[in-house]
N, C-alpha and C positions, 0 to 999 in steps of 0.2 A: 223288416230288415232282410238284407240281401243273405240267401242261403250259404252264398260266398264268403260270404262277413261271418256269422254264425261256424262255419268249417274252420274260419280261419281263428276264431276265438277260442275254440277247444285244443285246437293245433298248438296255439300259445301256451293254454292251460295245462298241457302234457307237456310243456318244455321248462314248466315252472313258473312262468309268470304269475304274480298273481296282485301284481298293483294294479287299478282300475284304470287308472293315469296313464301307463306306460301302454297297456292293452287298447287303449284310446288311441294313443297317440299313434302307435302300427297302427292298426285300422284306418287313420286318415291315412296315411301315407297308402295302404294298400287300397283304399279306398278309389282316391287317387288315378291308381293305375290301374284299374281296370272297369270302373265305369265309362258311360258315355261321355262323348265330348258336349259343352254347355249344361252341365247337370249341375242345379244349384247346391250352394254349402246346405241348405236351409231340408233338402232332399231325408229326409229320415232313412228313407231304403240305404244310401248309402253313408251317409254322416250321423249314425246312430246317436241320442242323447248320453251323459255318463249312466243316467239310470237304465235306461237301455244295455248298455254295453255289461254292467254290474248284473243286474237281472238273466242276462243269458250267462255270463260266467259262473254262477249260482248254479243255473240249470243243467252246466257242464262241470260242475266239479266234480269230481273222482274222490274214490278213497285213496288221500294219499298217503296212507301208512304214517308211522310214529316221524316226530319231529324231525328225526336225525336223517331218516331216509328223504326226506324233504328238501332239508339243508344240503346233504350230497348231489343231490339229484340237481338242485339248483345253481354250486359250485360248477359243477361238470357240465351243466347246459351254457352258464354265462361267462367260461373260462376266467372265473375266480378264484383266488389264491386264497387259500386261508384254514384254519385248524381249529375242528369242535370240539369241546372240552365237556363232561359234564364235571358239577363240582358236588361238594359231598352233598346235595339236598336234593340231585338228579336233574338238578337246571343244567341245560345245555346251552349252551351259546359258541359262537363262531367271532375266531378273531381271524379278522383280514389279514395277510402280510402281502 
Protein backbone atom coordinates (compact mmCIF):
# COMPACT_ATOMS: atom_id res chain seq x y z
CA UNK A 1 0.00 0.00 0.00
CA UNK A 2 0.89 3.50 -0.88
CA UNK A 3 2.69 5.38 2.22
CA UNK A 4 0.07 8.10 1.12
CA UNK A 5 -2.86 5.76 1.54
CA UNK A 6 -1.55 4.53 5.06
CA UNK A 7 -1.09 8.74 6.27
CA UNK A 8 -4.13 9.31 4.92
CA UNK A 9 -6.06 6.34 6.89
CA UNK A 10 -4.68 7.38 10.31
CA UNK A 11 -5.47 11.14 9.37
CA UNK A 12 -9.29 9.69 9.05
CA UNK A 13 -8.84 7.73 12.28
CA UNK A 14 -8.03 10.95 14.24
CA UNK A 15 -10.96 12.62 12.81
CA UNK A 16 -13.09 9.75 13.90
CA UNK A 17 -13.86 7.74 11.26
CA UNK A 18 -14.06 4.48 12.06
CA UNK A 19 -16.60 2.61 9.37
CA UNK A 20 -14.16 0.41 7.09
CA UNK A 21 -16.66 1.39 4.20
CA UNK A 22 -16.52 4.98 4.36
CA UNK A 23 -12.49 4.83 4.89
CA UNK A 24 -12.79 2.85 1.70
CA UNK A 25 -14.67 4.78 -0.01
CA UNK A 26 -12.09 8.30 0.69
CA UNK A 27 -9.42 6.31 -0.22
CA UNK A 28 -10.78 5.62 -3.79
CA UNK A 29 -11.45 8.95 -4.32
CA UNK A 30 -8.15 10.13 -2.86
CA UNK A 31 -6.69 7.33 -4.56
CA UNK A 32 -7.85 8.68 -7.60
CA UNK A 33 -6.15 11.83 -7.37
CA UNK A 34 -3.00 11.44 -6.96
CA UNK A 35 -1.97 8.38 -8.53
CA UNK A 36 -0.45 7.95 -12.03
CA UNK A 37 -2.33 8.32 -15.04
CA UNK A 38 -3.51 4.65 -16.63
CA UNK A 39 -3.10 2.78 -13.21
CA UNK A 40 -5.30 -0.05 -12.97
CA UNK A 41 -8.48 -0.35 -10.38
CA UNK A 42 -6.86 -3.98 -9.95
CA UNK A 43 -3.38 -2.05 -8.65
CA UNK A 44 -3.24 -3.04 -4.67
CA UNK A 45 -0.59 -0.12 -4.06
CA UNK A 46 -3.41 2.16 -4.66
CA UNK A 47 -7.00 0.53 -4.69
CA UNK A 48 -6.20 -1.41 -1.30
CA UNK A 49 -8.59 -4.68 -0.61
CA UNK A 50 -11.38 -3.94 2.35
CA UNK A 51 -9.05 -6.26 4.43
CA UNK A 52 -6.31 -4.31 3.67
CA UNK A 53 -7.69 -1.05 4.30
CA UNK A 54 -9.39 -2.70 8.13
CA UNK A 55 -5.94 -4.31 8.91
CA UNK A 56 -3.94 -0.95 8.62
CA UNK A 57 -6.85 0.93 10.55
CA UNK A 58 -6.32 -1.73 13.37
CA UNK A 59 -2.60 -0.80 13.18
CA UNK A 60 -3.45 2.86 13.50
CA UNK A 61 -6.04 2.90 16.20
CA UNK A 62 -5.31 5.18 19.15
CA UNK A 63 -6.47 5.14 22.53
CA UNK A 64 -9.60 6.70 22.23
CA UNK A 65 -10.71 7.42 25.63
CA UNK A 66 -14.09 6.44 27.17
CA UNK A 67 -17.28 6.38 24.86
CA UNK A 68 -18.51 9.84 25.45
CA UNK A 69 -15.31 11.46 24.41
CA UNK A 70 -15.56 9.51 21.21
CA UNK A 71 -19.11 10.42 20.56
CA UNK A 72 -18.06 14.26 21.07
CA UNK A 73 -15.13 14.18 19.18
CA UNK A 74 -17.03 12.58 16.28
CA UNK A 75 -20.18 15.15 16.55
CA UNK A 76 -17.66 18.05 16.26
CA UNK A 77 -15.45 16.42 13.36
CA UNK A 78 -18.85 15.51 11.14
CA UNK A 79 -20.90 18.74 12.07
CA UNK A 80 -23.58 16.68 13.77
CA UNK A 81 -26.23 17.77 15.72
CA UNK A 82 -27.28 15.85 18.43
CA UNK A 83 -27.34 15.11 22.57
CA UNK A 84 -25.68 12.22 24.70
CA UNK A 85 -27.67 11.10 27.45
CA UNK A 86 -26.53 8.36 29.77
CA UNK A 87 -29.50 6.59 31.51
CA UNK A 88 -29.52 5.07 34.93
CA UNK A 89 -27.38 1.71 33.90
CA UNK A 90 -24.56 4.20 32.48
CA UNK A 91 -25.51 3.31 28.80
CA UNK A 92 -24.80 6.23 26.72
CA UNK A 93 -26.40 6.86 23.64
CA UNK A 94 -26.71 10.03 21.29
CA UNK A 95 -29.92 11.22 19.79
CA UNK A 96 -29.58 13.23 16.58
CA UNK A 97 -31.67 16.27 16.32
Amino acid sequence: MDPRLKDKIKEMRDEGVTAVDEIRRRLLLYSQSICPPNVALGNRRFFPTIRTVRNHMKATKTNDGDDQTVAEKFVSNNKIYGILFINHNGVKFLVLV
